[in-house]
NUPA-333546 format. One record per residue (C-alpha): residue in one letter; x, y, z. Coordinates in steps of 0.5 Angstrom, whole numbers, plus 500, padded with zeros to 3 digits. Layout:
<pts>
AXYZ...
</pts>
This chain:
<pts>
X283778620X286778628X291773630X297772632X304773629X308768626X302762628X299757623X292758621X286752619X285746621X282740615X282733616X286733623X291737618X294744622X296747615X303751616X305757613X309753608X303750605X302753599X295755597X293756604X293764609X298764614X301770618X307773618X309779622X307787618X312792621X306798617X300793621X299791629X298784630X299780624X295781617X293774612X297773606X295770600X296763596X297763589X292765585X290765577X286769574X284767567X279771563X274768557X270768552X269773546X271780547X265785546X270791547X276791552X276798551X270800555X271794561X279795561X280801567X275797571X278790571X285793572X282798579X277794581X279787580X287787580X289792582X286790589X288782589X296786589X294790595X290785599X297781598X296776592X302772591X305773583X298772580X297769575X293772569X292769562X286768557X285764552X280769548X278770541X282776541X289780541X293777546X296783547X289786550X291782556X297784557X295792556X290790561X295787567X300792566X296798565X295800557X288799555X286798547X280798544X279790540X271790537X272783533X265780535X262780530X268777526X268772531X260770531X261770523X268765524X264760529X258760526X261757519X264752523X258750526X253750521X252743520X248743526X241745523X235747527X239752531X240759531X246763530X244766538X244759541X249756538X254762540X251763547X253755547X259754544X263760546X263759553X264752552X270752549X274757553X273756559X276750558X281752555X283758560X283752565X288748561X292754561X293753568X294747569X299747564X303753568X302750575X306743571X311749569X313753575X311747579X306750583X300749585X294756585X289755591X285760588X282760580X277766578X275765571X272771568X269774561X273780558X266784557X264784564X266790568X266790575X263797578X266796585X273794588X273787590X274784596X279780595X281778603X275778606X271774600X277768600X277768608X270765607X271760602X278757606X278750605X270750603X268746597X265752595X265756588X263764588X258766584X255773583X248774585X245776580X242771575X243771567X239767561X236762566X241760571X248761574X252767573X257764568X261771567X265770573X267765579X272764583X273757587X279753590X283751584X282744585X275745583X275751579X280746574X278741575X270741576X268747573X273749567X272742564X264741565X261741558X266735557X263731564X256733562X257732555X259725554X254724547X256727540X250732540X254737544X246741545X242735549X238741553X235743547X229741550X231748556X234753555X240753551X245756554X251755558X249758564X244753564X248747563X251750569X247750574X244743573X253741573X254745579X246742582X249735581X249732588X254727587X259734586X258735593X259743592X257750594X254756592X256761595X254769592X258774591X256782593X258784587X256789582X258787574X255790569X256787562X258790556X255790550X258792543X254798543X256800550X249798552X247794557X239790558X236790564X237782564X245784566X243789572X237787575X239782581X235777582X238769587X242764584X236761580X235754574X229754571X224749574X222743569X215739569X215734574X213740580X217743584X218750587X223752582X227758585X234756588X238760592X244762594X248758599X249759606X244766604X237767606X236775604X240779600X244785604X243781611X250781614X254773614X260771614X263776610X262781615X266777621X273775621X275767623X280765628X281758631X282756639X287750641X282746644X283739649X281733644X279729651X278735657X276729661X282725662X289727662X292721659X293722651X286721647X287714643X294714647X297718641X301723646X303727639X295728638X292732644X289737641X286741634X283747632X277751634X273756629X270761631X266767628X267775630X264781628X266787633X263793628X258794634X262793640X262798646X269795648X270801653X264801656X263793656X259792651X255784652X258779648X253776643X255768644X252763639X252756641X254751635X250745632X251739629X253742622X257748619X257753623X257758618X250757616X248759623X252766622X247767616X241765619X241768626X238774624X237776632X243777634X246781628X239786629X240786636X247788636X247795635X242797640X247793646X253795644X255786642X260783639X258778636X261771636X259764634X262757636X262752631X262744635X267740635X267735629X263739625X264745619X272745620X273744627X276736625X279733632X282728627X284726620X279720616X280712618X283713625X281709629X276711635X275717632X268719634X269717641X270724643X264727640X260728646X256733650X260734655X266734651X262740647X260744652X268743655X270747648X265752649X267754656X274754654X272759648X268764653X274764658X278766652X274771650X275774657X282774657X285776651X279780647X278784653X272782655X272780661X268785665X262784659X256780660X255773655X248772652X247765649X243764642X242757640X236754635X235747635X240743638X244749639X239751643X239744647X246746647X246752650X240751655X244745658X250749658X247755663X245749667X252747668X257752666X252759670X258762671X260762664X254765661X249770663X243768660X241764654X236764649X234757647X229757641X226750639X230746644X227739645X231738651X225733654X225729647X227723651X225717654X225717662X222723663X217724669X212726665X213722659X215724652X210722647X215719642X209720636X208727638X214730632X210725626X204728630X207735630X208733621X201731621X198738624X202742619X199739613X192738616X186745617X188745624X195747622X193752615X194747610X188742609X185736612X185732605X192733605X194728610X187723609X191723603X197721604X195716609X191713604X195713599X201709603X198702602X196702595X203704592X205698595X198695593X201698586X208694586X204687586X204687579X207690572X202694570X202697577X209698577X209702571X204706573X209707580X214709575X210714570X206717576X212719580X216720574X222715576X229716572X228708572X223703572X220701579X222694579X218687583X220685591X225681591X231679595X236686594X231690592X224693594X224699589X215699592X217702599X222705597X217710593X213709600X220712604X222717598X214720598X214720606X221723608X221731606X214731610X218733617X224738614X217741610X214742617X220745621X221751615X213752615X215759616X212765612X217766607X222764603X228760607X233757605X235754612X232748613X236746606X242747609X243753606X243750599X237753596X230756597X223753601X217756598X214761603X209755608X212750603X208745608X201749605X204749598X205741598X199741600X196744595X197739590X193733595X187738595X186737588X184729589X179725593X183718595X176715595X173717589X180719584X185713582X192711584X194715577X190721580X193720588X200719586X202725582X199730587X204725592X209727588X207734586X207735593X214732595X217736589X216742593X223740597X225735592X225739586X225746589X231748585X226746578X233743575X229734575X227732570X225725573X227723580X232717581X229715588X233709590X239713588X237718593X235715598X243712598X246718597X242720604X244714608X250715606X251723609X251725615X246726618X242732621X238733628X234736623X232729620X230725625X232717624X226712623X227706628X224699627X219698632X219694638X219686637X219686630X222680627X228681622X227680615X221681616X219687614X220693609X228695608X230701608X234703603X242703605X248706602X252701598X259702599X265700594X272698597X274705596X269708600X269710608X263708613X261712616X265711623X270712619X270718616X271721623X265727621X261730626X254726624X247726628X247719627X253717632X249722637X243719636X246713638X250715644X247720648X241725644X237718643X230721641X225716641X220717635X214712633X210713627X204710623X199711628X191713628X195720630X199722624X200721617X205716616X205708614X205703618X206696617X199692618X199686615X197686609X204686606X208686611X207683618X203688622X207692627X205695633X206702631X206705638X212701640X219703641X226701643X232705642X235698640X243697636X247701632X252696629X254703623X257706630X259699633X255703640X250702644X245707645X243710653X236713653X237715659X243719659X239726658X235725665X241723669X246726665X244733663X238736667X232731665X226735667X230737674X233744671X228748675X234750679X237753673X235760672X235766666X232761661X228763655X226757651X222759646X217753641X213755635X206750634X209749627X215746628X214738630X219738635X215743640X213736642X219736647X220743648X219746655X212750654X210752661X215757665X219753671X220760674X221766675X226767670X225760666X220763661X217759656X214763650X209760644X208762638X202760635X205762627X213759629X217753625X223751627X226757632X223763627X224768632X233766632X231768624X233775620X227779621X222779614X216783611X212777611X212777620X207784620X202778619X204774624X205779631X206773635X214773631X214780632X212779639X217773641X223776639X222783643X220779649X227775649X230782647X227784654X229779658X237781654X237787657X235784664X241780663X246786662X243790667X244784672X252783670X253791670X250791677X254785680X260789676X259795680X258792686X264788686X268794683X265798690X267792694X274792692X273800693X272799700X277795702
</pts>
């Protein structure tokens, strides 16, 4: 990675991490290197399990796994192993000598003598289980117990079977500068017996030891050591369904890594070599049933492991010159930002390729933004993606400071981009190149708003499904039902689903409330819905009825932003897959009922068999605990993605139906506390966005008297935001940052798809001749920003989009290079 000797690196929490910070890269200067090179924490590498035969994996390991931690700087790695074998295996193994130890079979026999009171199984499974079980909780304890010992602490652990022969060197830099301060646990993308690779991982230490190793123990509470007898009965299994658990609040990442498992007959299956995503068994509450690897989309497309990150020093306030929060040791933080140069035409001033960061980590944008990264060779681009302030690792302050959010504006955001592209100009040697902006979504909001007010910094932006005319004010006006209008048109015949699937799921808002009056209705919510606990009456704290209404109504609107013909796994945050047209499979479910001739048995399990498409596409639920949920997600920050759900105007307090707010403990932070970038904070300064839902127009519920006092659904008003102690200005957009007034602007493509709700407030008409407005019919959420698919032959309109952007870049270029040669023929003349 390119930095600057002798200069700290990483920004966490407001904490800038220093060279004498164990576990973190720092540079240092390389007399054989120019510039500086990283430099490895402690690592722990420890092997588990019982071994197949080390002869036949013990060359491979050495090459291609410690020796290349050696090289890439690895500080006295750790290797230990608390295997069912010699312990002097190991050490051949670190120090070079191979053995041949081929005891399995005296191992199983060993095991299985002291498992045999556990009837009903067979040697296999209680093998499979129990071995991985017990040593990589052991080998974890090792560790611990060193760290204690040398008083030091390993910032990465890897844990990995000694019948697991890596076939290629590992990447040990490049794969430990992506994960640095993540929450992320690597694992190889390939699936083994039902769920995640269990035969190597590597993560920070903390989660390693402390999530990982001990999972069995955390899972495991009863004396039945086999409570997934009812699945697959195998560790990888368990695995998954720890690692899926939401409250863990951990990644998974793949790993390009080819292994080949080792079989004691020096064979392997077809199970140990064919790649397949991250995948958990699906269960029988609905589902997709197909996870994917996080932060990934397809497999062999390039992401953030072929970039090298780097920080900007940036102003915390670019608008004041007295100190922010009037602390004068605190003035500025860390940006990141993302580069890869393999296509740069650096001497004949290749374009640089400039992604404008969302309200989210940038490094799902790095992976996802598929256009960029096909368009770089054929420009000669170098690739660069600006993460926002407060988002990802660009953190101006550390939790509980006081007023931290204040500087989580638009402006100010806008400032950091300006400031990242001078420095690109002026000490990356590009200041002769032409810049090209790329944003979806609010990044394209971001970018287009940044053209109108930063022209000379950038040379042309692509702006897909940017609703920058999403607010009140405008002239004409906003139509604030037209994103639930936009839902409603995805699950309808007009938008390729069905007309029963909205007419349904209008119909069946009133009677599971109807069903929550009585007890026998109640335990129908309860078996219908599949609810981990049963549906309680109203009363004051709770109202677990609408609480099932607000659950089956949420993923309607994510469903219909990801409505792309393929798998993605985008709109879930990187985290797993949406089926391909998840909203048409969603809809499915409700094509099968008829609201007025079926009973509420037969409408609320195909509500709930729709809405598992999202909720339970991973296929790891065995029922759905819908307050919790609905907590754990008031609780997160939100997304631009999630719009927020307003009461409507006039409406008398207490009224109506609750929502379902997070409860926090003496120990937990609100939200403005956090000091995290979070939607919600945006929502209620300057991107307020008005929604209404619940009319004759959409699909959604709207209080009408019945159990609730009735509600004029088409009414809004931005009202409070007491979590943020703000008040929100609906009309800032229009007087601030361009409003509908932006025709002055020019190199322009906004770029909206019928399918995603929010083309509602997108442009959708050309404002000039170099301000275009491109429509496809076939498009959700900026499709054409997305990595090209074999699923896109059948929708030319993709296709399409993306070769008219490709030709408005080139015209950009072109414009720059002719002002770069005028002005050098200028400069001759004088």
């Amino acid at each position: 990675m390119a930095c600057i000797a002798g200069v700290t690196y990483g920004c966490r929490d407001g904490i800038l991490w220093t060279d004498k910070c164990r576990g973190r890269f720092y540079c240092k200067e390389d007399a054989s290197t120019p510039g500086c090179s990283s430099t490895m924490g402690h690592i722990a590498v420890g092997f588990f399990g019982a071994v197949r035969s080390i002869g036949l994996v013990a060359r491979s390991i050495r090459t291609n796994l410690l020796v290349p931690l050696r090289h890439a700087g690895g500080t006295s790695p750790l290797v230990v192993s608390r295997s069912k074998f010699k312990p002097t295996s190991i050490a051949a193994i670190a120090s070079g000598r191979e053995h041949d130890v081929t005891e399995a079979r005296l191992t199983d026999l060993a095991l299985a003598s002291r498992l045999q009171n556990y009837s009903g199984y067979t040697i296999r499974q209680l093998m499979n289980t129990y071995r991985e079980r017990y040593s990589m909780r052991e080998v974890g304890r090792l560790v611990q117990a060193h760290q204690r010992q040398m008083n030091r602490e390993y910032a990465y652990v890897c844990f990995t079977r000694l019948d697991m022969a890596p076939m290629t060197p590992f990447p040990w830099t490049r794969t430990l500068e992506m994960m640095a301060g993540t929450q992320q646990i690597a694992f190889p993308n390939s699936q083994f017996w039902g769920g995640v690779n269990d035969r190597f991982a590597l993560g920070p230490g903390h989660l390693m030891l402390n999530t990982l190793a001990p999972q069995f123990e955390i899972q495991h509470a009863s004396d039945d050591p086999f409570i997934f007898a009812d699945k697959a009965l195998t560790s990888e299994y368990a695995l998954c369904a720890h690692l899926s658990r939401a409250r863990l609040n951990i990644s998974i990442v793949p790993l390009p890594l080819c292994l080949l498992r080792v079989r004691p007959n020096r064979e392997a299956v077809m199970c140990d070599v064919d790649p397949h995503p991250l995948l958990c068994p699906p269960s029988d509450i609905g589902g997709y049933g197909h996870g994917d690897a996080r932060r990934g989309r397809l497999e062999g497309c390039p992401s953030t492991v072929n970039c090298t990150v780097h920080y900007l020093e940036q102003q915390i306030d670019h608008f004041n010159w007295a100190s922010p929060l009037g602390d004068a040791s605190h003035t500025t933080f860390q940006q990141r930002f993302f580069i890869n140069q393999q296509w740069w035409d650096r001497e004949g001033h290749g374009p640089i390729f400039f992604y404008f960061g969302n309200e989210d980590n940038v490094e799902l944008y790095v992976n996802h933004t598929g256009l960029m990264w096909e368009s770089a060779a054929e420009f000669g681009a170098m690739l660069v993606f600006g993460e926002h302030r407060y988002y990802g690792m660009s953190m101006p302050y550390a939790p509980n400071t006081p007023g931290c959010m204040s500087f989580l504006t638009m402006e100010q955001a806008m400032a950091d981009m300006a400031y990242l592209i001078d420095h690109l100009r002026e000490q990356w040697g590009a200041a002769e190149s032409a810049f090209v902006g790329f944003g979806g979504s609010y990044g394209g909001m971001l970018g287009s708003w940044f053209r109108v007010h930063y022209p000379n910094a950038i040379d042309g932006v692509i702006a897909a499904s940017a609703p920058v005319w999403s607010f009140s004010g405008l002239h004409p006006p906003y139509d604030y039902n037209a994103f639930n209008q936009g839902v409603t048109f995805d699950a309808s015949a007009a938008g390729g689903s069905t007309d029963a699937c909205k007419t349904n799921l209008k119909a069946a808002w009133p009677r599971i409330l109807g069903a929550g009056q009585t007890p026998d209705g109640r335990q129908l919510l309860t078996e219908a819905f599949r609810t981990c606990k049963p549906v309680r009456p109203r009363d004051a704290t709770s109202d677990d009825p609408y609480s099932i209404l607000q659950w089956a109504e949420g993923p309607w609107a994510n469903m219909a932003m990801g409505n792309y013909p393929f798998a993605s796994s985008y709109l879930m945050h990187g985290d797993s897959l949406l089926p391909p047209w998840p909203v048409r499979v969603a809809c499915s479910h409700l094509a099968k009922v008829d609201a007025e001739k079926d009973g509420d048995r037969a409408l609320f399990e195909a509500v709930r068999a729709a809405v598992a498409v999202q909720y339970n596409n991973t296929g790891d639920q065995r029922c759905f605990d819908i307050t919790g949920q609905l907590e754990l997600e008031a609780r997160r920050p939100r997304k631009m993605t999630s719009p927020p759900r307003r009461r409507a105007q006039g409406a008398p307090q207490g009224a109506l139906p609750r929502p379902v707010q997070p409860r926090l403990t003496l120990t937990e932070q609100g939200p403005a506390d956090r000091c995290v970038g979070d939607w919600g904070y945006q929502w209620c300064t300057e991107m307020t966005q008005p929604f209404t839902q619940g009319t004759d127009q959409d699909m959604f519920y709207c209080p009408n008297g019945t159990f609730y006092p009735k509600q004029n659904c088409s009414d809004w008003s931005a009202g409070a935001c007491p979590e943020w102690s703000v008040t929100p200005r609906p009309e800032w957009a229009r007087v601030a940052l361009g409003g509908k007034r932006i025709a002055g602007s020019s190199n322009l493509v906004f770029s909206n798809g019928l399918q995603d709700p929010w083309h509602g407030g997108g442009v959708l008409t050309n404002l000039s001749d170099s301000i275009f407005a491109i429509i496809l019919p076939n498009g959700a959420h900026h499709i054409d920003l997305m990595f090209s698919d074999p699923a896109d032959v059948d929708y030319p309109d993709i296709g399409w989009a993306r070769e008219f952007e490709r030709g408005q870049m080139r015209r950009w270029v072109q414009e720059h290079a002719q002002k770069r040669m005028a002005k050098r023929a200028a400069r001759q003349e004088l």
